[in-house]
C-alpha positions as CSV (number, residue, x, y, z in Angstrom):
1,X,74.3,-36.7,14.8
2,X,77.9,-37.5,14.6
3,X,79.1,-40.1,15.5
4,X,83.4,-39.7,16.6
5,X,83.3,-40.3,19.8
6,X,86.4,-37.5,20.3
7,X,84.1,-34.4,18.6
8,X,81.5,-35.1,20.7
9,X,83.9,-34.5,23.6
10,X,84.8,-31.7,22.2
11,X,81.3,-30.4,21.4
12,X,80.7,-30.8,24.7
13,X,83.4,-29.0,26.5
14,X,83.3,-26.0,24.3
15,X,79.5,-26.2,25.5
16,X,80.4,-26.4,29.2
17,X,83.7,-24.7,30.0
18,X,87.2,-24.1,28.9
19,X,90.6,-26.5,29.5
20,X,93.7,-25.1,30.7
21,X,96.5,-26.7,29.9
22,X,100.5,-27.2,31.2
23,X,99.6,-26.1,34.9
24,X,102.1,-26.5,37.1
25,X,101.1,-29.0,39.0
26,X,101.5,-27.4,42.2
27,X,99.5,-24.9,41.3
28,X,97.1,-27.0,40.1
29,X,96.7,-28.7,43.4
30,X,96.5,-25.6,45.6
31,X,93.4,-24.0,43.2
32,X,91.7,-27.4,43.3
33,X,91.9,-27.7,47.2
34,X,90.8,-23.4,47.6
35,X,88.2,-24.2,45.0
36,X,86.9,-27.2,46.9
37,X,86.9,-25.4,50.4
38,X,86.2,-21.7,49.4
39,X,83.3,-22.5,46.7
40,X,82.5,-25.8,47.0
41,X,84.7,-27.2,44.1
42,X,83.0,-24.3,42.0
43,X,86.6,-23.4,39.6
44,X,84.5,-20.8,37.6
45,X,83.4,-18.6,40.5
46,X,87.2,-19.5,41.7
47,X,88.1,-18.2,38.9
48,X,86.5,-15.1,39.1
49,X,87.3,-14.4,42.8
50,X,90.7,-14.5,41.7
51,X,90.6,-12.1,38.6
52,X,88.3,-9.8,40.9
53,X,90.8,-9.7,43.4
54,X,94.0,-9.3,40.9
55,X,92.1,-6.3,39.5
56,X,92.2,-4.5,42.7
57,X,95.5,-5.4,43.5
58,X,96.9,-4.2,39.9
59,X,94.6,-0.9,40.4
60,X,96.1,-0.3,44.2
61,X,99.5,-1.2,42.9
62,X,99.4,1.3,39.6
63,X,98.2,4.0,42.3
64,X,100.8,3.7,44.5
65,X,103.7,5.4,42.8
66,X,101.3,8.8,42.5
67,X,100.3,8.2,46.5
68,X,104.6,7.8,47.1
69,X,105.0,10.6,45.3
70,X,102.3,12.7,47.2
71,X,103.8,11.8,50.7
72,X,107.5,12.8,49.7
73,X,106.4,16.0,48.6
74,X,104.5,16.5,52.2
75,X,107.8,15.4,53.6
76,X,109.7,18.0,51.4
77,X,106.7,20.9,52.0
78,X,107.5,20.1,56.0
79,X,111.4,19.9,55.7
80,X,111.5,23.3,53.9
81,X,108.9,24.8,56.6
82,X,111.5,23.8,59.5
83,X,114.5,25.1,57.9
84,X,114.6,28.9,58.6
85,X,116.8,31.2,56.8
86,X,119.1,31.9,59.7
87,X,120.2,27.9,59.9
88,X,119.3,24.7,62.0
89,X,118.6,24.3,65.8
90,X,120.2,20.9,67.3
91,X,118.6,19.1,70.1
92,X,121.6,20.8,71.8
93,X,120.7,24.3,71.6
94,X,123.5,24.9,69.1
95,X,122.8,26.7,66.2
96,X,124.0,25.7,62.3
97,X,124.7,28.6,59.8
98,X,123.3,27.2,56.7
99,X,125.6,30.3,55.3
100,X,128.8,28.7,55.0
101,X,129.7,27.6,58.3
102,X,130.7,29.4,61.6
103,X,132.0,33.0,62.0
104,X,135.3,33.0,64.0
105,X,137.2,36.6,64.4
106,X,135.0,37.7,61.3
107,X,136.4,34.8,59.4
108,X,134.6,32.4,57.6
C-alpha cells in the first residue's frame, strides 16, 4: 500500500471522477447552484443534461441553414407563380408592363 499521502488522492479521484480546472468562477457558481437545485448537487448527471441538451441544439442549429434554404425557395416558387407574363397588378388596379415600361403613342 503506498504510503504518499498526495497519490492516494490521486488514486482516488481517478477512481471517482474527473477535476476541471481554471473555471471561470462565475460559471462555476451558476453550475454548482443548477446542479444543487436541478439534481440534487448530482454534477455528473449535470453534466450530462447539459451535453444532451447541447447535442440537440448543435443538431437543430446545423439543420437550419437546409430548412432556410427550403422556405426561400417556397417563397421564390410562389413569387414566380404570381408574376404573370403580361406584368404586375397594384393594389390600385393599375397594371405594370414587366416589358420595358408603358406604351405611350406606340413609344416605349
Amino acid at each position: 500500500m503506498e504510503k504518499n499521502p498526495a497519490r492516494i488522492v490521486l488514486n482516488k479521484t481517478k477512481a471517482q471522477g474527473m477535476i476541471i480546472s481554471r473555471f471561470p468562477e462565475p460559471t462555476r457558481s451558476k453550475f454548482i447552484e443548477f446542479s444543487n437545485e436541478e439534481f440534487a448537487g448530482d454534477y455528473g448527471m449535470c453534466l450530462q443534461y447539459l451535453w444532451n441538451t447541447f447535442e440537440l441544439w448543435n443538431t437543430f442549429m446545423s439543420n437550419w441553414d437546409i430548412k432556410l434554404n427550403y422556405i426561400i425557395e417556397l417563397l421564390d416558387e410562389k413569387k414566380r407563380e404570381e408574376i404573370s407574363p403580361e406584368g404586375i397588378r397594384l393594389l390600385s388596379g393599375r397594371r405594370i408592363d414587366l416589358k420595358g415600361g408603358e406604351k405611350k403613342d406606340g413609344k416605349v
